[in-house]
N, C-alpha and C positions, 0 to 999 in steps of 0.2 A: 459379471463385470458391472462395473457403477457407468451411471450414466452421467453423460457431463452436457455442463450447462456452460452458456458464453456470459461471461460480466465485463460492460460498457462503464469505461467510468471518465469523465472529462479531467483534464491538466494541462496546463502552459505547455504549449508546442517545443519551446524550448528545454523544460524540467523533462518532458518525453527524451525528446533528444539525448540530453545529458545521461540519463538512466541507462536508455539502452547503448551507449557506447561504452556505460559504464559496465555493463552487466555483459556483454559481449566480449570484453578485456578481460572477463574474470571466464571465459569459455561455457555463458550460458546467456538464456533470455532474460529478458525481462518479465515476460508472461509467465518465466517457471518460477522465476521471483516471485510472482503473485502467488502461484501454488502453492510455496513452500511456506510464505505470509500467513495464507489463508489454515494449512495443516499447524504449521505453529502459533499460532492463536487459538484453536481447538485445544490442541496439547498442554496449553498453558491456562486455557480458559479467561483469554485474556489479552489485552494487545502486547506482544510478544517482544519488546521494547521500552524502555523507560521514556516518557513524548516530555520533550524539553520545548521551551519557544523558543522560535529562532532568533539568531544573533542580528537578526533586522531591525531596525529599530517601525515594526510595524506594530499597530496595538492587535491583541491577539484575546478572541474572548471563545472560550470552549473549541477553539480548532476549527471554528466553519472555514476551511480552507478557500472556497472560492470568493468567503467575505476578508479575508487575508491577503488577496492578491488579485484587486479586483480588476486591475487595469492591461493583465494580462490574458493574453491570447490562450484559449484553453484547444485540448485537444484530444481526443477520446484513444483510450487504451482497449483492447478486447484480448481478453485472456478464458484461454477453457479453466472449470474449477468441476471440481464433481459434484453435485447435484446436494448430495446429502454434505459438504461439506461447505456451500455455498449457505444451504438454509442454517445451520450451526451459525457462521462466521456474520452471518446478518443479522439472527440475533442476539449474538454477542455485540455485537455494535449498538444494537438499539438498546439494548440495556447499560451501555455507558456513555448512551446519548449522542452519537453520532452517525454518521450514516455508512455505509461500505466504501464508498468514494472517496468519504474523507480519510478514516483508515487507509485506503491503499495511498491517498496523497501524500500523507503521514510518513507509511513505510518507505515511499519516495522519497522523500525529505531527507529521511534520518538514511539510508543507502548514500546517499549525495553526500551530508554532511562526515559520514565516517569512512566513505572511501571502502564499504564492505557492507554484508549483510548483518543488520546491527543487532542479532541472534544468536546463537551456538546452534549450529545445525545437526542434529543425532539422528540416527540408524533405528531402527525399524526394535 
């Protein structure tokens, strides 16, 4: 059995909010959202979505999400990940320069803006 690790990631109390009612309508967590973020980014090798800038009119320079929205209320997420799946998906991140947090901010975003998980989800 893999052993699993907790991942802490800060976001607007509000975009929290919005996710998890969003993801609980659809008869799951948000935290399994992450799981499944975290496995298909592995599978893809790669952030598992095409990252569009949002329709805000905010200036937006490589996704530092917290330098995107600086004037809001952030708010920590903890999700279990597996351990070996945790160390992959961090350094997939760093190799295209961002950090895990911003990714999972990311995956939040693009959940919100398409009203779904913005992936094809497949079977084992």
């Amino acid at each position: 059995m893999s052993k699993e690790t907790i991942v802490q990631i800060s976001m607007d109390a509000d975009l929290k909010e919005q996710v998890e009612e969003l993801y609980r309508s659809m008869g799951t967590s948000f935290a399994e959202a992450v799981r499944i973020f975290a496995k298909q980014s592995i599978e893809e090798n790669a952030m598992p979505f095409t990252i569009r800038a949002p329709k805000r009119n905010h200036v937006t320079l490589g996704y530092h999400i917290s330098a995107d929205y600086p004037d809001e209320e952030m708010t920590t997420l903890t999700a279990q990940v597996d351990e070996h799946d945790k160390a992959i998906f961090t350094t997939i991140c760093d190799s295209i320069g961002i950090t895990t947090s911003d990714a999972v901010n990311m995956f939040v975003k693009a959940v919100i803006r398409e009203h779904k998980i913005p992936f094809e989800i497949k079977g084992d």
